[in-house]
N, C-alpha and C positions, 0 to 999 in steps of 0.2 A: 467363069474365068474373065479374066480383064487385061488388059495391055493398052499402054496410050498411043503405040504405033506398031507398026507392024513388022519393024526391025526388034520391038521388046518383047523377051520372052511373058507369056501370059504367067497371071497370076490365082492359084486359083484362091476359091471364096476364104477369108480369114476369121469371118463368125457368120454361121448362119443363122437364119429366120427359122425358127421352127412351128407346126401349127401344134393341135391339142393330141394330136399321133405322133407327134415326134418325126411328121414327115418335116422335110426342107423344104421351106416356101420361099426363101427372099435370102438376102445377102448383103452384108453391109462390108463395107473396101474401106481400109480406115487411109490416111497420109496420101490421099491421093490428089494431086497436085492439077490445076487446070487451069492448061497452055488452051493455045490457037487449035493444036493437033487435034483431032478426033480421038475418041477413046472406043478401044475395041470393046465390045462384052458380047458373053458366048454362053450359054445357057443350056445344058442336056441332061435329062435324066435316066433312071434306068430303073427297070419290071419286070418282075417272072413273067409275067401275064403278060405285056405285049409291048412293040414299038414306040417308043417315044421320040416325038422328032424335034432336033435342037432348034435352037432360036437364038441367032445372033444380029449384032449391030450395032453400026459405026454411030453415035453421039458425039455430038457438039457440046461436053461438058458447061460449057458458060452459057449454054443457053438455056439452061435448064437448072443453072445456081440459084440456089433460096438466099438472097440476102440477107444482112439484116437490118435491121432500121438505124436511122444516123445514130452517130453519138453525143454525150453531153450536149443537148438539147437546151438551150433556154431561149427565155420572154421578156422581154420587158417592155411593159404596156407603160403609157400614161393617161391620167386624163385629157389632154387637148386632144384635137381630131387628127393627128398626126400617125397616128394609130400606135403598132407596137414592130420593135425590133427582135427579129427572130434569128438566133443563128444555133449551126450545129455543125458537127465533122460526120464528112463521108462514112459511107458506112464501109467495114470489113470485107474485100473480097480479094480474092485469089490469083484476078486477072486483069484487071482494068489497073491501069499504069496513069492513066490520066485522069484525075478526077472530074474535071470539066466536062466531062461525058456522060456525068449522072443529072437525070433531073429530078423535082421534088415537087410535090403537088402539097398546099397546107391548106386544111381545112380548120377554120377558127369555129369553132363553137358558141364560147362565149366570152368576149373583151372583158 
């Protein structure tokens, strides 16, 4: 189950992870939007055989976002020792408002 505060009613899983039994391993939450808020998840199963104890917890969504890498990317090198002009656009995310908050590390390979 999922909820991004504790005023929203939870949500439960909308596709699960299945293994090679057709047990539920994992859960994928699709349009799920990431604010400042904490996001609930809440995890229980159930067994003829015996207790299963749930597992919940509060996540800081953005801190744990996969970016992805800038966009439209380009080079331009010359030959003088000026070296080469590199630019690109932020990359795609959900929560940063200010792009000035990203930083970028370039590794040149070969001029």
């Amino acid at each position: 189950y999922f909820a991004v505060c504790s005023d929203e009613e939870e949500r439960e899983c909308e596709l699960y992870i299945k293994d090679e039994n057709c047990r539920n391993m994992g859960c994928i939450f699709q349009n799920v939007s990431i604010g400042i808020e904490k996001a609930y998840f809440l995890v229980n199963g159930s067994s003829k055989d015996s207790l299963i104890q749930f597992y919940d917890e509060y996540i800081d969504l953005y801190k744990i976002e996969i970016l992805t890498a800038p966009l439209n990317v380009t080079a331009h090198c010359t030959r003088d020792p000026t070296g080469c002009i590199i630019t690109w656009h932020p990359p795609l995310t959900s929560h940063v408002e200010n792009t000035k908050c990203f930083q970028y590390e370039i590794s040149i390979q070969n001029k």
